[in-house]
C-alpha positions as CSV (number, residue, x, y, z in Angstrom):
1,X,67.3,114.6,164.5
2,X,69.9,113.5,162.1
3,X,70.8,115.9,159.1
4,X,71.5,112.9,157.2
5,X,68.2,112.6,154.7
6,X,66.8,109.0,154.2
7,X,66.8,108.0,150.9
8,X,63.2,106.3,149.6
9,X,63.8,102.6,149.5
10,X,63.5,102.6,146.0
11,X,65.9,105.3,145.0
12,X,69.0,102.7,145.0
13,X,67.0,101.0,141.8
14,X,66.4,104.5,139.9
15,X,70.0,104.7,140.3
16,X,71.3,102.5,139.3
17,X,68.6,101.9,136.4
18,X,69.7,105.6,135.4
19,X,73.2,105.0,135.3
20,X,72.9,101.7,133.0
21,X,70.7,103.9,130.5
22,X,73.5,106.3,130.5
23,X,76.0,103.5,129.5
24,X,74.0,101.8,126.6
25,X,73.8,104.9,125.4
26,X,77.2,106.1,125.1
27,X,77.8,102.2,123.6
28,X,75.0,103.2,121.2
29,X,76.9,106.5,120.4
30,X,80.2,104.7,120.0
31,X,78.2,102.0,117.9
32,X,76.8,104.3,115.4
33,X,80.1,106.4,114.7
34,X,81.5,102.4,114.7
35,X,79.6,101.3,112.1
36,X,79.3,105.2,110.3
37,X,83.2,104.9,109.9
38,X,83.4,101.2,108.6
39,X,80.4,102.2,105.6
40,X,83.2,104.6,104.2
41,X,85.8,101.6,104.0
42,X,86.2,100.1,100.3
43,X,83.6,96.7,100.2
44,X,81.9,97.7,103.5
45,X,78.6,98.9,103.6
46,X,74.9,99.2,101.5
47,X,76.4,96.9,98.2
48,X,74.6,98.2,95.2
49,X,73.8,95.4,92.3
50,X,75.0,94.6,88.8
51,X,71.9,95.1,88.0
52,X,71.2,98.3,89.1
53,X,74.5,99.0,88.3
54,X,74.3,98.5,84.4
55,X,69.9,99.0,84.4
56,X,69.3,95.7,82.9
57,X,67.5,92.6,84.3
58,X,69.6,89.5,85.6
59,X,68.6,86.3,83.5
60,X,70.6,82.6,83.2
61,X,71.6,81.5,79.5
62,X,72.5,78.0,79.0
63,X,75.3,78.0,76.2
64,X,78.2,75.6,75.0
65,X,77.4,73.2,78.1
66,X,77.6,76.0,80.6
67,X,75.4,78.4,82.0
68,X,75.9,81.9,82.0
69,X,74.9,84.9,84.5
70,X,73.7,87.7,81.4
71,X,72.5,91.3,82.1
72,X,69.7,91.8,79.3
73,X,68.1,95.2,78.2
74,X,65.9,96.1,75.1
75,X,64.5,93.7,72.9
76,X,64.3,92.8,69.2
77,X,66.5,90.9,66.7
78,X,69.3,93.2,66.6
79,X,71.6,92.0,69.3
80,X,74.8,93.9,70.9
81,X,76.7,90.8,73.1
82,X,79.2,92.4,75.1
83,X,82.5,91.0,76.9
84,X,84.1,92.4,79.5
85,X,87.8,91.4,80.3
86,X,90.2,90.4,83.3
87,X,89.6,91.0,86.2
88,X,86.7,92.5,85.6
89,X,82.6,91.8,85.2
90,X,79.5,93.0,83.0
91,X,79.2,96.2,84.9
92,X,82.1,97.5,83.1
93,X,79.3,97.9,80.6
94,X,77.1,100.5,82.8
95,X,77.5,103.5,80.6
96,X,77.3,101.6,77.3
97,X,74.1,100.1,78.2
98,X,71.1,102.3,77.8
99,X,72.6,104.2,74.2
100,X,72.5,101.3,72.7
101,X,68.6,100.5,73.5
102,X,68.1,103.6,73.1
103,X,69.8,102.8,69.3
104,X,67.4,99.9,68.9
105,X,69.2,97.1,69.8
106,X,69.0,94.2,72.5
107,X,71.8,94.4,74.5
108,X,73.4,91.3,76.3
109,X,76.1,92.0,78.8
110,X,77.9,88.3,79.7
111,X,79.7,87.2,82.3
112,X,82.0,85.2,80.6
113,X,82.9,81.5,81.9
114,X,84.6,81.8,85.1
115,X,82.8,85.2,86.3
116,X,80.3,86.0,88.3
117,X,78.0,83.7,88.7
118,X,78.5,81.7,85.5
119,X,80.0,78.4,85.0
120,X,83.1,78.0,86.6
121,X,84.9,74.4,85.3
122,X,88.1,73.7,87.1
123,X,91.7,73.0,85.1
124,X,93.5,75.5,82.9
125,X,92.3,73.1,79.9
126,X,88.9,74.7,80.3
127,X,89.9,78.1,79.3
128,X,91.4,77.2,76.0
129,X,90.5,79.8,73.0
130,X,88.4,77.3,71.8
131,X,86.1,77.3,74.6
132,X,85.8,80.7,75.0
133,X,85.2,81.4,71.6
134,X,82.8,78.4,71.4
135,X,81.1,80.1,74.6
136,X,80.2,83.5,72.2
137,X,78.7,81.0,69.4
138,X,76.8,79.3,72.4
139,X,75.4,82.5,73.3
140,X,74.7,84.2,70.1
141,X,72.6,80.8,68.8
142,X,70.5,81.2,72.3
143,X,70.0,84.9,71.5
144,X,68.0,83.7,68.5
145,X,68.8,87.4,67.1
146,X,69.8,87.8,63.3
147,X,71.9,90.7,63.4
148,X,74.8,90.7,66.2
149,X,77.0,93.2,66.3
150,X,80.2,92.1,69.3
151,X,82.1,94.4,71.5
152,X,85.1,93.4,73.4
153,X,86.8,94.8,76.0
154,X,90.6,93.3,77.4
155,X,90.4,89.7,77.1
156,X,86.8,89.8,75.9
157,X,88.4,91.8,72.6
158,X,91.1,89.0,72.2
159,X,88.0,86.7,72.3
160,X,86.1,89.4,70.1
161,X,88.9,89.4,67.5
162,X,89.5,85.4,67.2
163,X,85.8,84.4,66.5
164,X,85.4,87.2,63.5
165,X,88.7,86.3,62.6
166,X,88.0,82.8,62.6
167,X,84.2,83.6,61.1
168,X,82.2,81.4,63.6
169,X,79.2,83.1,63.1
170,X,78.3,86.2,61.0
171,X,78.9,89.8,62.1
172,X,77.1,93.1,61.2
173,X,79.8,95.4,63.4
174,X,82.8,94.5,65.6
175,X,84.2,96.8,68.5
176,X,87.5,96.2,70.0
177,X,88.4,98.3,73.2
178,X,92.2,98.9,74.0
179,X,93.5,95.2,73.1
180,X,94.9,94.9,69.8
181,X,94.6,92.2,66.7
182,X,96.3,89.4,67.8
183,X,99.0,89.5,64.8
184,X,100.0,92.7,65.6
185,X,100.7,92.2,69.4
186,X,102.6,89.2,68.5
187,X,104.8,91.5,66.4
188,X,104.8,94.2,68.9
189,X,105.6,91.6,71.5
190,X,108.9,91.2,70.3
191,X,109.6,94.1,71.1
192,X,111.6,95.4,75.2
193,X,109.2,98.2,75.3
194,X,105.9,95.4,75.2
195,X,107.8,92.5,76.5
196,X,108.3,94.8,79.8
197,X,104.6,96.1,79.8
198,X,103.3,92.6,79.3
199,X,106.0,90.6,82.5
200,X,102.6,90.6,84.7
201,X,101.1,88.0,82.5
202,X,104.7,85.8,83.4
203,X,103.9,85.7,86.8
204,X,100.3,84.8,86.1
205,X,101.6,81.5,85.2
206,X,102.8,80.7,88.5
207,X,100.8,78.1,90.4
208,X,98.4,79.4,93.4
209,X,100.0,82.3,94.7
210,X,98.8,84.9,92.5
211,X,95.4,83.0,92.7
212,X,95.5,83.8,96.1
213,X,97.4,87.0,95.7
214,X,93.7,88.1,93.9
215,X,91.4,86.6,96.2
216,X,93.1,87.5,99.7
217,X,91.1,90.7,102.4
218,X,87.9,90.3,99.9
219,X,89.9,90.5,96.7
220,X,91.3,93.7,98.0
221,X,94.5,94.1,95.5
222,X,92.3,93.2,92.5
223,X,90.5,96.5,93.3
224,X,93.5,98.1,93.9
225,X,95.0,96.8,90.5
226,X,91.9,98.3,88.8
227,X,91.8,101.3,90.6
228,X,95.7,102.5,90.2
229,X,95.4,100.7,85.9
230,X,92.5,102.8,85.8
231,X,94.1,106.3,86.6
232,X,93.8,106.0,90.6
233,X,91.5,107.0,93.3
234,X,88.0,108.7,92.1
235,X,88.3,106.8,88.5
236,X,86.1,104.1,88.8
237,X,83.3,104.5,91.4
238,X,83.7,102.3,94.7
239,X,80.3,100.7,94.8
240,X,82.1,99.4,91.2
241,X,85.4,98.3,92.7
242,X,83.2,96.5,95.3
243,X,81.6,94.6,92.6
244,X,85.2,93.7,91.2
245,X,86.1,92.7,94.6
246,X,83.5,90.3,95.5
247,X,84.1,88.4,92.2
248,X,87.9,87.8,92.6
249,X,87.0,86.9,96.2
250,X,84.4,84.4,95.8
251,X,86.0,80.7,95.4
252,X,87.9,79.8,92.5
253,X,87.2,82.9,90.6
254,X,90.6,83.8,90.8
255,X,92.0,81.0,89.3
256,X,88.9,80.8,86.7
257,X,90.2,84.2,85.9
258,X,94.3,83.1,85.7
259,X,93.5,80.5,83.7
260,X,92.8,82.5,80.5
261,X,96.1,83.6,80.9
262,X,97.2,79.5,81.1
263,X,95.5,78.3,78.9
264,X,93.9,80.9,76.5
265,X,96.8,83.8,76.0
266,X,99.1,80.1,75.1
267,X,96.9,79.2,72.2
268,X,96.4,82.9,71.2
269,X,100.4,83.0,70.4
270,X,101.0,79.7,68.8
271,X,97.3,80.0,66.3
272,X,98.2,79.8,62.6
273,X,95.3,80.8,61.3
274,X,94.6,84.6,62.8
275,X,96.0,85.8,59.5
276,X,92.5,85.9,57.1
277,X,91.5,88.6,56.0
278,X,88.8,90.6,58.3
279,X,86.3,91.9,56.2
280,X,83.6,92.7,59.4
281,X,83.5,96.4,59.9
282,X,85.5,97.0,62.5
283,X,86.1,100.0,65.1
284,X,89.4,99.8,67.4
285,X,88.8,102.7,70.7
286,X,92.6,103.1,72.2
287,X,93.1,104.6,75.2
288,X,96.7,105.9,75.0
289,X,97.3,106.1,78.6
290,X,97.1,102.0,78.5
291,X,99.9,100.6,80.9
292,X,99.5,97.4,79.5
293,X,99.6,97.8,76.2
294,X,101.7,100.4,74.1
295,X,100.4,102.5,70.8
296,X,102.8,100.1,68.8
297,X,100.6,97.7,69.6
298,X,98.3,99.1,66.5
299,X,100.5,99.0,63.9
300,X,100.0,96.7,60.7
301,X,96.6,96.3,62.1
302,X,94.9,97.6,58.1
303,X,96.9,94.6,56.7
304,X,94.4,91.9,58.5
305,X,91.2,94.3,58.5
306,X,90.1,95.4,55.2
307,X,87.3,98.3,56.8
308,X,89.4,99.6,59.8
309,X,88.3,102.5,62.3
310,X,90.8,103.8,65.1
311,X,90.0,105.9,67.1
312,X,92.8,107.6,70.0
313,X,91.9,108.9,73.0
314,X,94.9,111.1,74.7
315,X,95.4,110.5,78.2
316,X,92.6,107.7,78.6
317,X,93.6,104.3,80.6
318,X,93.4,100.9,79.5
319,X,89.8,100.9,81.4
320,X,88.5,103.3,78.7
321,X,84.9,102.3,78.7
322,X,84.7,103.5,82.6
323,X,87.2,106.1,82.6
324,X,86.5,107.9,79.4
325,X,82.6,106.6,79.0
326,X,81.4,110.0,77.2
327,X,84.1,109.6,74.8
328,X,83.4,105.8,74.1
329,X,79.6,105.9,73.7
330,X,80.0,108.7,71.3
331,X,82.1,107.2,69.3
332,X,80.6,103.2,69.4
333,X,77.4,105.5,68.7
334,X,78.6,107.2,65.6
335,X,80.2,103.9,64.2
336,X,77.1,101.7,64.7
C-alpha cells in the first residue's frame, strides 16, 4: 500500500476556492484602511451641506437680471441680508444664523454674483460696483420686507458700505465686519505699511494664472489661504474649508471671484461720491489680528458716519465671524 493519501477529487476546488477567499479579503482589509485614510484628507470624504451648515433652507431669488443661490431662516418683515466676502460663501454665516431668528428677524444669507451656485456672467465689466450694489437693491425689493438691517463681511462690507453710503434703499442697522469705510482705506492706502498688506490684490490683476492658481487640486490653496488668514489649522472647521474649496474649484468661479478685484475694487478707488454723510446706525467689529488690513485702516472713520460703533477684538483674524463667533454674535446682538 502507498503511504501517500489520495486526495478527494474535489479537494483541489476547496483549495483553491479557500485560497481566493483569503485574498479578497486581505484586498477588502487593504480597501477599508484605503478608503479610512483618504476620509481624513482635506475635501475627501461624507461633504456636509450649506445648508446644514448654516440651518436654513436653500431657495433661488431672481434679482437685478440674475439669480441668486440664498440660505433663508425665520420669517416676518424684518429682514437681516447678509454678504459674505472673497473667497468665501454664505456658510461663513453659520454661527450668526440662528441669534438672529431667534432676535425676530428673517434672515437671508446670499451668495453674491459669481458664488455658489448664483449667476455667474463672464467679463470683468460684470462685477462693477454698480452691479454689485444693484444686486443688494435687487434682492432686498424681492425680500418684500420693510425693515432691513445689512451686514457685510470682506468684500460684502465694501458692498455693505457703498449702497448706505450711496442710500439705495433705506436702512434700519448696518454691520461692517473687518473692512473699513472706503474713504478711510483710501487714506490709509497711502500709506508702506497698507500698501504692503494690500500687494496680493496687484497680482489679482494678472490675467489667468491666479484664476487658475485658485481653482487648481479642487481649489486646494484657496483653503489653504483661508485656513493660514484665518489663524491656521483647527480655525475654521474642514467640512467648512471643503465648502470653500468646491466653490473656487467649480468653473469660472475663480475668475467670477477675481473680477471684483478687476473691476469692483477699480471703481471703489476712483468714486467721488463715498464722502456723504452716513447717518444709518452703524456697527464696525475689527478683528486686530487682520493680515490684510491694518488698525489704521479705522481712522477718520466718525467724520463720514455720524452714529458710529467700534468694536476691537485683540488677537481675532480677518475671518472674525468664524474665528471669534461668540464674540461677534454677542456684540451684533447687543447693537441690533
Amino acid at each position: 500500500m502507498s503511504c501517500l493519501r489520495e486526495r478527494p477529487c474535489g479537494a483541489p476546488a476547496r483549495a483553491d476556492r479557500a485560497a481566493r477567499r483569503r485574498r479578497r479579503c486581505g484586498r477588502d482589509l487593504r480597501g477599508h484602511v484605503w478608503r479610512s485614510a483618504l476620509s481624513e484628507l482635506p475635501g475627501v470624504g461624507q461633504l456636509t451641506s450649506p445648508e446644514a451648515l448654516l440651518g436654513a433652507r436653500r431657495i433661488i431669488v431672481p434679482a437685478n437680471g440674475l439669480e441668486f443661490e440664498v440660505f433663508e431662516a425665520g420669517e416676518g418683515e424684518k429682514l437681516a441680508l447678509l454678504l459674505h466676502g472673497f473667497p468665501q460663501h454664505a456658510v461663513v454665516w453659520r454661527h450668526l444664523v440662528a441669534p438672529l431668528v431667534a432676535k425676530g428677524y428673517r434672515v437671508w444669507a446670499v451668495n453674491q454674483r459669481g458664488y455658489g451656485a448664483s449667476s455667474r456672467p463672464e467679463g470683468k465689466e460684470n462685477y462693477s460696483l454698480e452691479a454689485l450694489t444693484g444686486d443688494v437693491a435687487g434682492l432686498i425689493d424681492a425680500s418684500g420686507a420693510t425693515s432691513i438691517t445689512l451686514i457685510g463681511h470682506d468684500w460684502g462690507g465694501f458692498v455693505a458700505w457703498v449702497f448706505a453710503i450711496r442710500r439705495l434703499r433705506p436702512l434700519a442697522r448696518l454691520v461692517i465686519i473687518n473692512i473699513p469705510h472706503p474713504l478711510s482705506f483710501r487714506r490709509a492706502l497711502g500709506g508702506l505699511a497698507q500698501k504692503l498688506r494690500s500687494s496680493y490684490a496687484a497680482i489679482f490683476q494678472i490675467p489667468a494664472l491666479p484664476d487658475w492658481l485658485l481653482s487648481v487640486g479642487g481649489g486646494y490653496l484657496t483653503g489653504l489661504m483661508i485656513r493660514m488668514a484665518g489663524g491656521g489649522a483647527g480655525a475654521i472647521p474642514s467640512s467648512v474649508l471643503d465648502v470653500y474649496r468646491r466653490n473656487a474649484a467649480s468653473p469660472g468661479a475663480a475668475t467670477a471671484m477675481l473680477n471684483w478685484y478687476r473691476a469692483a475694487g477699480a471703481d471703489l478707488l476712483a468714486a467721488n461720491d463715498l464722502g456723504r454723510p452716513l447717518e444709518t446706525p452703524t456697527l464696525i467689529i475689527w478683528g486686530l489680528a487682520d493680515v490684510a488690513l491694518g488698525e489704521a485702516c479705522l481712522d477718520g472713520t466718525d467724520r463720514y458716519v455720524t452714529n458710529l460703533h467700534i468694536a476691537r477684538l485683540p488677537g481675532v483674524s480677518h475671518f472674525s465671524p468664524e474665528t471669534a463667533p461668540t464674540e461677534v454674535v454677542a456684540l451684533i446682538d447687543d447693537f441690533l
